[in-house]
C-alpha positions in Angstrom: -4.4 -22.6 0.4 -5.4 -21.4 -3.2 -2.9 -18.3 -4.0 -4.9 -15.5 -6.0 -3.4 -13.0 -8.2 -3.8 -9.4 -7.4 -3.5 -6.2 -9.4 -3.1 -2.6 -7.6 -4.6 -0.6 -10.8 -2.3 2.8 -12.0 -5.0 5.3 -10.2 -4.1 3.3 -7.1 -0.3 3.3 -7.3 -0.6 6.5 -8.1 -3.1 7.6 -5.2 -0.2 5.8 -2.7 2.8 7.5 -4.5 1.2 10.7 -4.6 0.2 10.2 -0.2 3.7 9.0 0.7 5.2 12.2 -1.3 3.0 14.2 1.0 3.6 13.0 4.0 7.8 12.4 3.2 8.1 15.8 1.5 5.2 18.1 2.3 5.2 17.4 5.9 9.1 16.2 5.9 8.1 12.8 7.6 10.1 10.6 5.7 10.4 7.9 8.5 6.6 8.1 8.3 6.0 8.0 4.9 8.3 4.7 4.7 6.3 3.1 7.6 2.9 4.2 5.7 4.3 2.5 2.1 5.2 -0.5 3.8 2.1 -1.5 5.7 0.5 -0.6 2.4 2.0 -3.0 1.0 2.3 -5.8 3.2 -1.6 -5.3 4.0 -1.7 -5.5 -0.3 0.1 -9.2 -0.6 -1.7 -10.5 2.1 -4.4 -10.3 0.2 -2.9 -12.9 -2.7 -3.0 -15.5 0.2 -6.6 -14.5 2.0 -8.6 -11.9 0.0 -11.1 -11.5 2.7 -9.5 -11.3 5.3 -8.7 -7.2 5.4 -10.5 -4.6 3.5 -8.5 -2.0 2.1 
């Protein structure tokens, strides 16, 4: 299986930094917030390994 190299661009991280702030801080769901980042980013690396599998 061809790997493929992904880049999350700096409007991006910063669009997903600036939601899980929110929701950890403004709403005070940090639990939450965790679970959001981390399905972010497993959904983000799977796409290195099959790009169209998922849109995101």
């Amino acid at each position: 299986m061809t790997a493929y190299q992904l880049r999350v661009g700096a409007q991006a991280q910063e669009d997903i930094t600036g939601i899980v702030r929110y929701i950890g801080q403004v709403l005070l769901e940090p639990r939450t917030a965790g679970k959001l980042y981390r399905l972010i980013k497993e959904g983000v690396l799977s796409l290195e390994q099959m790009p169209e599998s998922e849109s995101v």
